[in-house]
C-alpha positions, 0 to 999 in steps of 0.5 A: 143366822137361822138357830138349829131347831127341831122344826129346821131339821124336821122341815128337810127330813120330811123331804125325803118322804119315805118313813125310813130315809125321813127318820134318818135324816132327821137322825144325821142332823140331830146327832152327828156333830159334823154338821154343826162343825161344819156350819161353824167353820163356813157357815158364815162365808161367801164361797160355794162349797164343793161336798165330796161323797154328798149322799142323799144331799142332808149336809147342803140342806142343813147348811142352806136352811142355816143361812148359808147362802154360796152355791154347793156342788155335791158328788157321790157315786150312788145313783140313787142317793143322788136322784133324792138329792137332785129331786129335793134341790130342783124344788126347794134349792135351785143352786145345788147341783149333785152329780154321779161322779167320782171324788178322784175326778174332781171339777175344776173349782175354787171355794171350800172342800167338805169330804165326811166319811168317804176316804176310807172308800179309796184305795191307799195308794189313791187317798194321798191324790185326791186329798191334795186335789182337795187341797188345789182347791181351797181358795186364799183363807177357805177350808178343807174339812174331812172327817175320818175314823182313823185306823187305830185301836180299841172300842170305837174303832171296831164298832165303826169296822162293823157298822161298815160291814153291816151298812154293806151288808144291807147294801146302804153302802156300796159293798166295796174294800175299805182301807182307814188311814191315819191322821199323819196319811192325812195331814202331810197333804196338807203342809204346814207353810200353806194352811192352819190346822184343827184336828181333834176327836169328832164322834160327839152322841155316836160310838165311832171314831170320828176325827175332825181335820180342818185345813184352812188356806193361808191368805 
């Protein structure tokens, strides 16, 4: 499988043209440990990849120019991000398809569930729906993988509760409520008779409080 070297994560990022997103892009890449996570934990599979909350398309490229070879779904409600992703896949990934959709209205789908920094976006009383859509739809010895900033205390939770207000602010993010859970909100939906589980600390070279929840469907 390819290494991930400054000319991988230069060769996307400047796909996206404008100074500020290609700067952001290559940012995502070389500091948020997802990515990485991620690519360890099915960059080596056969199944396609369904990307909840996929913004501008950064994750499916990283994880194709890796080697990564499935077909990728990837739904966000930004429109525009979702123009950048669409423009960039139909000229270098032609099968990755990004759509304008609501991750409470998931397709039918079977393969690995990948949903980073999303479900805070969603009212309480619907988080537990679509985390056990998600669920339906790992396939026999998949992944589901969320990270999430748990609701809790100290420092980095209140740096992410105000980089979340300043990313609205700017209108980076849709302004809209948010409502954290917590890691037991997120693990009950995924029962212990029917996948393995991988939960730890995720925030790596950033100051939030980014958790890993990585579910694998029993065989």
């Amino acid at each position: 499988m390819t290494p991930e070297t400054f000319p991988l994560r230069a060769g996307i990022a400047l796909r996206y043209r404008w100074p500020w997103l290609v700067g952001y892009a290559y940012g995502k890449m070389r500091s948020d440990p997802a990515y990485r996570e991620v690519f360890r934990l099915i960059g080596g599979g056969s199944r396609p990849l369904l990307d909840l909350g996929c913004g501008m398309g950064i994750l499916a490229f990283y994880l194709r120019e890796r080697g990564f070879r499935p077909a990728v779904t990837g739904l966000d409600l930004d429109r525009a991000k979702i123009r950048r992703a669409s423009r960039i896949a139909a000229r270098h990934y032609p099968d990755m398809g990004f759509h304008c959709r609501d991750c409470a209205d998931l397709p039918l789908f079977s393969g690995d569930v990948v949903m980073l920094d999303v479900l805070h976006y969603l009212p309480p009383d619907r988080q537990g729906q679509v985390l056990r859509a998600m669920a339906e739809r790992v396939a026999p010895g998949g992944w589901c993988i969320v990270r999430v900033s748990p609701h809790g205390a100290g420092w980095r939770f209140r740096c992410t509760l105000w980089v979340e207000a300043l990313a609205q602010r700017l209108r980076w993010m849709t302004p809209q409520p948010v409502a954290f859970p917590t890691l037991a909100d997120i693990s009950r939906q995924f029962p212990p008779s029917q996948f393995s589980r991988d939960i730890r600390p995720l925030w790596g070279l950033t100051p939030f409080n980014s958790w890993l929840l990585a579910f694998r469907r029993l065989p």
